[in-house]
C-alpha positions as CSV (number, residue, x, y, z in Angstrom):
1,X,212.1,-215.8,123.1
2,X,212.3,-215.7,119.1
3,X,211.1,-212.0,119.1
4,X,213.8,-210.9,121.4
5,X,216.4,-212.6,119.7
6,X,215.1,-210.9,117.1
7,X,215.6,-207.6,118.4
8,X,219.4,-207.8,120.1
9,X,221.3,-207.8,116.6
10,X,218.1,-204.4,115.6
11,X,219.9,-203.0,119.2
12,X,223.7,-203.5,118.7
13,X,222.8,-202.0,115.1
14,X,221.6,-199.4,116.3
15,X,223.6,-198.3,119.3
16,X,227.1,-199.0,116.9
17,X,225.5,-196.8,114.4
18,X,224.6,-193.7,116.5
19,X,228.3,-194.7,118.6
20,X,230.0,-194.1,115.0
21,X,227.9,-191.1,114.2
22,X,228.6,-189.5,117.4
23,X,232.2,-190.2,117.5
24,X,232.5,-189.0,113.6
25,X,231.1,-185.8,114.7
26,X,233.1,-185.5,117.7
27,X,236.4,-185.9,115.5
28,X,235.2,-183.5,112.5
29,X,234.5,-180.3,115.6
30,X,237.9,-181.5,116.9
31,X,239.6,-181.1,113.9
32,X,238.6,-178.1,112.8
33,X,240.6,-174.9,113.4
34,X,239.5,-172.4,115.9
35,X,238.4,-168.8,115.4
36,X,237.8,-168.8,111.5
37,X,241.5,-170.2,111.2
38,X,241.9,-172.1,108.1
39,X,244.7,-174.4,106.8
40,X,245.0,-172.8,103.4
41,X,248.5,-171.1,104.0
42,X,249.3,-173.4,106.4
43,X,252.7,-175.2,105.6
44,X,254.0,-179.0,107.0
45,X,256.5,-179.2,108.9
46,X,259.8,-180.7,107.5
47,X,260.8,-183.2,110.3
48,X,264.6,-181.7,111.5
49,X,266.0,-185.0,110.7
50,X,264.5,-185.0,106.6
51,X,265.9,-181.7,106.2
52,X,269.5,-182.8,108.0
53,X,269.6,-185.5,104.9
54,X,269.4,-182.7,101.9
55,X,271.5,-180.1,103.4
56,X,275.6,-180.0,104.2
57,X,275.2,-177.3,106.7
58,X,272.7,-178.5,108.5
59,X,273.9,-181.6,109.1
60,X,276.8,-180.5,111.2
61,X,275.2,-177.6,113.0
62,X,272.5,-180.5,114.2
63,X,275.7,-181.0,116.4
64,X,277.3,-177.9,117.3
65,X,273.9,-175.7,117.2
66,X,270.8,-177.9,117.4
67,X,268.0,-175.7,117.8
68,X,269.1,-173.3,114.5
69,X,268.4,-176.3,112.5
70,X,265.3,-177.1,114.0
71,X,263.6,-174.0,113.2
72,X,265.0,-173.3,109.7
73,X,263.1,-176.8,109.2
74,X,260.0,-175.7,110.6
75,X,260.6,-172.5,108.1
76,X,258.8,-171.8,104.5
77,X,261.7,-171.4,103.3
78,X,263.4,-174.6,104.1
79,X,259.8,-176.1,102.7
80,X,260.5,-174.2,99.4
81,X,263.9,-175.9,99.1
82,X,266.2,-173.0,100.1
83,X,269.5,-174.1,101.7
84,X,272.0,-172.2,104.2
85,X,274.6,-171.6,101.2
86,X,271.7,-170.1,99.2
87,X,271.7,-167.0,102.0
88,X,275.0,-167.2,103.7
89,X,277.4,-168.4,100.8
90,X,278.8,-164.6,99.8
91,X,281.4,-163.7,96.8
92,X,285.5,-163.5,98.1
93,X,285.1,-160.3,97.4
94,X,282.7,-159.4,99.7
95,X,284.0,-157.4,103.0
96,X,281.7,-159.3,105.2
97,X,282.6,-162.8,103.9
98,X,285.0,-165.4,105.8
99,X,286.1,-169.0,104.9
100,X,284.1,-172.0,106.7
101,X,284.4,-175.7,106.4
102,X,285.4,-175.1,102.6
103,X,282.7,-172.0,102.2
104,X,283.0,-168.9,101.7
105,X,280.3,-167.5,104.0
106,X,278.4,-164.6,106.4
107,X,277.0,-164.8,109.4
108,X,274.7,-162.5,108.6
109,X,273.2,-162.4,105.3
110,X,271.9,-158.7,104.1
111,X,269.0,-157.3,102.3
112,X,271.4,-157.5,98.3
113,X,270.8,-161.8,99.3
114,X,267.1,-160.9,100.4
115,X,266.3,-159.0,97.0
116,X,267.0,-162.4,94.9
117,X,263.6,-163.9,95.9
118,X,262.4,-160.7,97.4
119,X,263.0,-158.0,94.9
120,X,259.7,-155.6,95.6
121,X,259.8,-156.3,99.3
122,X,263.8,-155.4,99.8
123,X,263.1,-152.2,97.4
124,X,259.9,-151.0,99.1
125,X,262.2,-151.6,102.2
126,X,265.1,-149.0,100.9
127,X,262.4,-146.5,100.2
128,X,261.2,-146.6,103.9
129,X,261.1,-145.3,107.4
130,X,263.3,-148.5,108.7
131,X,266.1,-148.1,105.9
132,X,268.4,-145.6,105.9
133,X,266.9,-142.5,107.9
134,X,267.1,-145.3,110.9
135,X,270.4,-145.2,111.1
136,X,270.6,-141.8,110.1
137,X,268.8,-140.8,113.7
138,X,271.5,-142.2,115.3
139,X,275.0,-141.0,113.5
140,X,274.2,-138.8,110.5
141,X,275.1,-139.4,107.2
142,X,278.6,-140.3,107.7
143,X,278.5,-144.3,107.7
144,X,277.0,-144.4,104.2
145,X,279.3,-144.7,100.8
146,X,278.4,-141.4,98.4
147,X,276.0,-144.1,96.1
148,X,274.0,-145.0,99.5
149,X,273.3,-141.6,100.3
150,X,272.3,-140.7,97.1
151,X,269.4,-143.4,97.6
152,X,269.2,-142.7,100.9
153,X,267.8,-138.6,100.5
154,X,264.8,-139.7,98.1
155,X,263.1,-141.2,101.0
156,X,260.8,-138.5,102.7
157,X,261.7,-138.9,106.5
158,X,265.5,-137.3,105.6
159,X,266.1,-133.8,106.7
160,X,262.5,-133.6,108.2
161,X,263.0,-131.2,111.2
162,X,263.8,-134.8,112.8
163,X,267.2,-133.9,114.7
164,X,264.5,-131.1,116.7
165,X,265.3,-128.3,118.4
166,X,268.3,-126.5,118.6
167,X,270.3,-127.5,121.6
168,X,268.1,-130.6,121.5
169,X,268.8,-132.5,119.1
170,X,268.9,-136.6,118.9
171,X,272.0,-137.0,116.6
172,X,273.9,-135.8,119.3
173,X,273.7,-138.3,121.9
174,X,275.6,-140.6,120.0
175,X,278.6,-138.7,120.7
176,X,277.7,-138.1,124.2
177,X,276.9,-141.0,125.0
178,X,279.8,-143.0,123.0
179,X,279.9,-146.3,121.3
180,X,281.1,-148.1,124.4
181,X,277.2,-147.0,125.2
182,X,275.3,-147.5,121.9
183,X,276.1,-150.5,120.6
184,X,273.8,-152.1,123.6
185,X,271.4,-149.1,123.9
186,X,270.0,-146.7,120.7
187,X,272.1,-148.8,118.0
188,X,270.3,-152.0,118.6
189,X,267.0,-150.9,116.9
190,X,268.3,-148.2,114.6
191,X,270.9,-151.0,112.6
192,X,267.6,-151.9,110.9
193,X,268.9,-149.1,108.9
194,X,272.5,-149.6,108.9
195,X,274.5,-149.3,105.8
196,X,276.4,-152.9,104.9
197,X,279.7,-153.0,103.5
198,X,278.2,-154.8,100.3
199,X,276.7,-151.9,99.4
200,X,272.9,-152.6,100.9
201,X,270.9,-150.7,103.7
202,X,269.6,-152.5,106.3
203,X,268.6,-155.8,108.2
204,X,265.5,-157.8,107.3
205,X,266.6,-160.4,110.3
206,X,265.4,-156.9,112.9
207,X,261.9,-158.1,111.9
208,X,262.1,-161.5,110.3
209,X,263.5,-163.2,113.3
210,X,266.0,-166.1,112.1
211,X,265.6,-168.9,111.3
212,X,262.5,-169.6,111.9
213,X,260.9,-166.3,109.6
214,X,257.6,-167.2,110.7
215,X,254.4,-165.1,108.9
216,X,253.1,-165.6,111.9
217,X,255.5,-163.8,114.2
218,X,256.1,-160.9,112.4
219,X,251.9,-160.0,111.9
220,X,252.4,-160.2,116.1
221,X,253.0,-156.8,117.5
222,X,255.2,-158.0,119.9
223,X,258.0,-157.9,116.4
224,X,257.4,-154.4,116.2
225,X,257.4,-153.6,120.5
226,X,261.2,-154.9,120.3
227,X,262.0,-151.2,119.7
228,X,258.9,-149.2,119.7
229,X,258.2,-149.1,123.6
230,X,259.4,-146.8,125.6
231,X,259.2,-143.1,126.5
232,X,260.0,-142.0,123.2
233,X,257.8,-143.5,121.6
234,X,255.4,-146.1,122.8
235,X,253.8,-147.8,120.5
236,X,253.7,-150.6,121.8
237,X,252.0,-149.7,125.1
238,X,249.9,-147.3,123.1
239,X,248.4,-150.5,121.0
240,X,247.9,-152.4,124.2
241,X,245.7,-149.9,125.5
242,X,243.6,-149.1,122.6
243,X,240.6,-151.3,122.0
244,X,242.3,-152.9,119.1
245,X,244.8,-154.1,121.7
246,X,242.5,-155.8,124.1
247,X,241.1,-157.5,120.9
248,X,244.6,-158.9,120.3
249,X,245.4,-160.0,123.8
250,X,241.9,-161.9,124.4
251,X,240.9,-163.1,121.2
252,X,244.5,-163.3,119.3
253,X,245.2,-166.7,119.7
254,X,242.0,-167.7,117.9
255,X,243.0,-165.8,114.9
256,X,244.5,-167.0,111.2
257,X,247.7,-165.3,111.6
258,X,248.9,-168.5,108.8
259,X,246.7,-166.9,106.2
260,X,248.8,-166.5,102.8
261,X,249.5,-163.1,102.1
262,X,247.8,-160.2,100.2
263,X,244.3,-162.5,101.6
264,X,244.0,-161.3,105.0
265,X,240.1,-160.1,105.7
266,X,238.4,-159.3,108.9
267,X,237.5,-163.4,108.8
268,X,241.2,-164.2,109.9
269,X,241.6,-161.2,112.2
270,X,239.0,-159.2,113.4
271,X,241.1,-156.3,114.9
272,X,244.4,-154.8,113.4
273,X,248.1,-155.1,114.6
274,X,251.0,-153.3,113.8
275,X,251.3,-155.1,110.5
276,X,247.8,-154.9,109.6
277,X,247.5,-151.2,109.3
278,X,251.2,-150.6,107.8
279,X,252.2,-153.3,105.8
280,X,250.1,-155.7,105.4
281,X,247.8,-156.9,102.0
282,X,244.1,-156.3,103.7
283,X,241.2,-155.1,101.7
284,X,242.3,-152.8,98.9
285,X,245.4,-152.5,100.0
286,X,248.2,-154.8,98.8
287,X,251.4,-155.4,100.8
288,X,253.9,-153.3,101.4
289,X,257.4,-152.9,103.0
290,X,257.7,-149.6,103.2
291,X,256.0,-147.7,106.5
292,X,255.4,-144.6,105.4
293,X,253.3,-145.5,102.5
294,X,249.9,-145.3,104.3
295,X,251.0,-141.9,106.9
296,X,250.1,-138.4,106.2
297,X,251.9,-136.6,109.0
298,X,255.8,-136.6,110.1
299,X,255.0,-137.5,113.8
300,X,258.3,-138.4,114.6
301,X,259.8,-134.9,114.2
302,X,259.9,-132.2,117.0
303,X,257.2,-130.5,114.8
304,X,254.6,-132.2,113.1
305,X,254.1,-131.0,109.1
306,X,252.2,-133.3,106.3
307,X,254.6,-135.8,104.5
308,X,254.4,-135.0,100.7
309,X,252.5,-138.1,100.2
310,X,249.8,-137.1,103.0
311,X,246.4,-137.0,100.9
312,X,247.7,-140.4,99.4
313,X,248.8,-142.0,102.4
314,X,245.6,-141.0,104.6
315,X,243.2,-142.5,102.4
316,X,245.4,-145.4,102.1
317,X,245.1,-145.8,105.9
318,X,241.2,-145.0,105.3
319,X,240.4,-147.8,103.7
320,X,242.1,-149.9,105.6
321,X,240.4,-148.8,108.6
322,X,237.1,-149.3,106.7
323,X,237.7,-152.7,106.5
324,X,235.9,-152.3,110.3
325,X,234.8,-148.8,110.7
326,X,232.4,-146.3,108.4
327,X,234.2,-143.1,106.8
328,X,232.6,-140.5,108.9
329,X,234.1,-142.7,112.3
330,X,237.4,-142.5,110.8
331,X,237.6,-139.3,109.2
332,X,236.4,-137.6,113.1
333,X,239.2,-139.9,114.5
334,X,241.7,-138.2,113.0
335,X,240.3,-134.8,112.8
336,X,240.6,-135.2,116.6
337,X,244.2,-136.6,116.6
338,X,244.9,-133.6,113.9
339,X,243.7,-131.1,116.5
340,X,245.9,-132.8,119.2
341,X,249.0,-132.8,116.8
342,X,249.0,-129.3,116.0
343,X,248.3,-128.7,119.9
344,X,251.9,-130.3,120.7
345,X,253.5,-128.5,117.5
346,X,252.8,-125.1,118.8
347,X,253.7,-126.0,122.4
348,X,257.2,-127.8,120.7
349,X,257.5,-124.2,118.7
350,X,257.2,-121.9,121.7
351,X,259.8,-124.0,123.1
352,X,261.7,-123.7,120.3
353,X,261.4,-119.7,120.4
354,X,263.2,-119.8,123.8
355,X,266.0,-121.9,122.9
356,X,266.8,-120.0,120.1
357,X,266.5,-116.2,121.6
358,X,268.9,-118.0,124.5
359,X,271.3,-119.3,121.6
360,X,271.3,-116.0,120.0
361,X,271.7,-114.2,122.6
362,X,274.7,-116.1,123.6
363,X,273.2,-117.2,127.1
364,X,273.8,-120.3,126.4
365,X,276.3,-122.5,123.4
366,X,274.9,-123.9,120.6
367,X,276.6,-127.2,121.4
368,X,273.8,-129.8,122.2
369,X,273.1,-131.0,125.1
370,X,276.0,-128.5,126.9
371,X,272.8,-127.2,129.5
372,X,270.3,-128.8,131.7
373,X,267.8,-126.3,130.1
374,X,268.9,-128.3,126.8
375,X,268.0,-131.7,128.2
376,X,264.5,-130.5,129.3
377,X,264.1,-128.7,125.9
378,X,264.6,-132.6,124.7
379,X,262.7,-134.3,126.8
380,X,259.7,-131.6,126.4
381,X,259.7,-132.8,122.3
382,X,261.1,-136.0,122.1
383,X,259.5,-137.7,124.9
384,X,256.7,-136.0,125.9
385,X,255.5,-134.4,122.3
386,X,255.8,-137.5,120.4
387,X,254.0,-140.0,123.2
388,X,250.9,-137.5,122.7
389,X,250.7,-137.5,119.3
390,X,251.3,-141.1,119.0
391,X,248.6,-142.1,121.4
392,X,245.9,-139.6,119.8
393,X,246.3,-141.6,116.6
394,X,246.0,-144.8,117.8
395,X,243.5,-144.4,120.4
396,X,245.1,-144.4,123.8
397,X,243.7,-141.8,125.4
398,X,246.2,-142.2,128.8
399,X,249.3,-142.5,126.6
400,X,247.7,-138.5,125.3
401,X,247.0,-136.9,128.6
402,X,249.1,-138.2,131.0
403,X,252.4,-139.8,129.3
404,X,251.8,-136.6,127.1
405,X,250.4,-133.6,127.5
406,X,250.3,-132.8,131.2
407,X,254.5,-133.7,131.3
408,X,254.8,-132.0,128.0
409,X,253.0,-128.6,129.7
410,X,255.4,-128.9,133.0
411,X,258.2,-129.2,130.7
412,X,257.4,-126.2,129.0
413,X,256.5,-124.3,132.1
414,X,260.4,-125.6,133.2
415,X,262.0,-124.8,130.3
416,X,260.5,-121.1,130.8
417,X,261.6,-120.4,134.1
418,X,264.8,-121.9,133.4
419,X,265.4,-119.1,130.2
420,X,264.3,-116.5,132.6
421,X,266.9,-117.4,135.5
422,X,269.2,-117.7,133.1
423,X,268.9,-114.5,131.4
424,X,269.0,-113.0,135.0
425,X,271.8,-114.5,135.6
426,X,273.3,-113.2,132.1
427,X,272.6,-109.8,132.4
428,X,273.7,-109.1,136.5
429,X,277.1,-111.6,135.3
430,X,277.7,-111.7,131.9
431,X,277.9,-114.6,129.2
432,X,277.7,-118.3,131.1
């Protein structure tokens, strides 16, 4: 009886012991983040009603527009101590600028506010794809002040064979189609390159979604498929088909997309996005804002040439890539998306042959868009062209063929027979 007594407290000892153990362990696994995701970069969240107590603004929008406040407080910027006067709160002189509740204030703060804390990211911007040639795509030069558009025609994309074929050319739809039209259609993407009546180009909010401005969200792809989807170019559905894309969509939300900047590695994410590839500080590469700096080819024009910074920019893109792959991979990769580019360029050219005999000729005006022939000279470049060369570089192989090359072929084939019908048409009838 004395040697079991003796034994009970050895028991409960025991069992508590391995009991604390096992629930130690359980909490520690628990705890930790998933998929190599640490917290370094990670930032607390400022509790809505903590934030309320420091700031003016917010703690009359908590009334009248509840939900702005609660992201700005989730925001690393409200966490670094910036306040809604520090980015709205403008000069009287400023066009944009209205009076509120004893401010002086606009709704929508632009990249010459940005630059304060931001000064190599808003410049690296202005020198980009996104600034000024945006906007340009849509309406010309015509909306920028003579000091914008001095800036404006350093950056490489500008006069570019972008506008495409004649007859055919994108610039023109905007008058077609009328602002009525374009403020809800083309305009919507392209103002990320709008000029601002401050003086400024663009909108940092198309990408850095207010007010949250969450790292997160804008290393996502699904930032940049806002306006690259489509038939023009796909992107978006390009990535999600690609190998890189499946990666994202079934491994993604294991990833460290809070890792600070300029340290991402294959640790936090083990595939690329969007981000990854053009902007973002992985491997040797450091961040960047402007995304052009790691292309070599203008694939966006009617007919692809090399972009002056092309030996620069490919082996930019290289060693990003070889963050995953080995240099002989990626240099066949895009030998074969090279071959495929300057397949669609010659196609786009003989196209471009016909158009211009017809123009010359005077079978058909010069006006844009004033022919059906002119619409499938478009279509044949700007839809068709583009989607194959797109998908060739980032690997989607159905976005090539099919969304590409085989249209991009009937197109041409159309285009052909129309010239010929209508210079039958021309010489039993005279001048259309």
């Amino acid at each position: 009886m004395t040697a079991m007594n003796n034994q009970i407290p050895k028991t409960l000892i025991i069992g508590i012991v391995v009991t604390v153990l096992v629930l130690a362990i359980i909490y520690i696994f628990t705890s930790l983040p998933k998929g190599g995701q640490g917290t370094e970069g990670m930032l607390p969240v400022v509790q809505p009603s903590v934030y309320e107590g420091t700031d003016k603004c917010a703690s009359c929008h908590k009334r009248v527009s509840p939900d702005i406040v609660n992201q700005y407080a989730s925001s690393s910027m409200a966490h670094a101590g910036v306040k809604c006067v520090d980015c709205h709160v403008v000069d009287k002189s400023n066009p944009d600028g209205k009076e509120h509740e004893g401010f002086f204030i606009t709704n929508s703060p632009t990249p010459l506010k940005c630059q304060r804390c931001h000064p190599s990211e808003t410049d690296q911007f202005e020198l980009s794809r996104h600034s000024g040639p945006s906007w340009m795509a849509l309406s010309g030069l015509d909306d920028f002040t003579p000091d914008q558009q001095k800036r404006v025609v350093r950056i490489p994309e500008v006069n570019r064979d972008a506008a495409g074929i004649v007859t055919a050319t994108r610039n023109s739809l905007f008058d077609i189609e009328s602002p009525s039209v374009t403020k809800m259609a083309c305009q919507s993407c392209h103002a990320i390159g709008k000029p601002n009546a401050d003086g400024s180009i663009g909108n940092c909010n198309k990408c850095h979604l207010r007010h949250e401005f969450s790292l997160e969200q804008v290393r996502k792809p699904e930032v940049c498929g806002q306006c690259h989807l489509g038939p023009d170019h796909p992107q978006e559905e390009i990535y999600t088909e690609s190998a890189h894309g499946v990666m994202y969509h079934t491994q993604g939300d294991k990833w460290n997309w809070a890792q600070k900047r300029g340290r991402l590695t294959t640790a936090d994410m083990p595939a690329p996005t969007c981000a990854t590839c053009h902007m973002s500080g992985f491997g040797t590469q450091g961040t960047t804002h402007d995304v052009g700096q790691r292309l070599s080819k203008f694939l966006f024009a009617a007919m692809t040439t090399d972009r002056p910074n092309a030996l620069q920019g490919r082996e930019a893109m290289i060693s990003i890539c070889m963050n995953c792959h080995t240099r002989p991979f990626v240099e066949n990769e895009y030998t074969k998306a090279d071959s495929v580019t300057s397949y669609v360029t010659a196609k786009v050219k003989e196209a471009s042959v016909i158009m211009n005999g017809l123009v010359k000729d005077g079978i058909i005006p010069a006006t844009p868009f004033a022919t059906q022939i002119s619409f499938d000279a478009f279509d044949l470049w700007h839809f068709y062209g583009r989607t194959a060369k797109f998908g060739a570089y980032m690997q989607g192989p159905d976005y090539t063929q099919w969304h590409g090359i085989y249209p991009l072929l009937g197109e041409l084939t159309k285009v052909k027979e129309e010239a010929a019908e209508l210079r039958a048409k021309h010489k039993g009838h005279g001048k259309l």
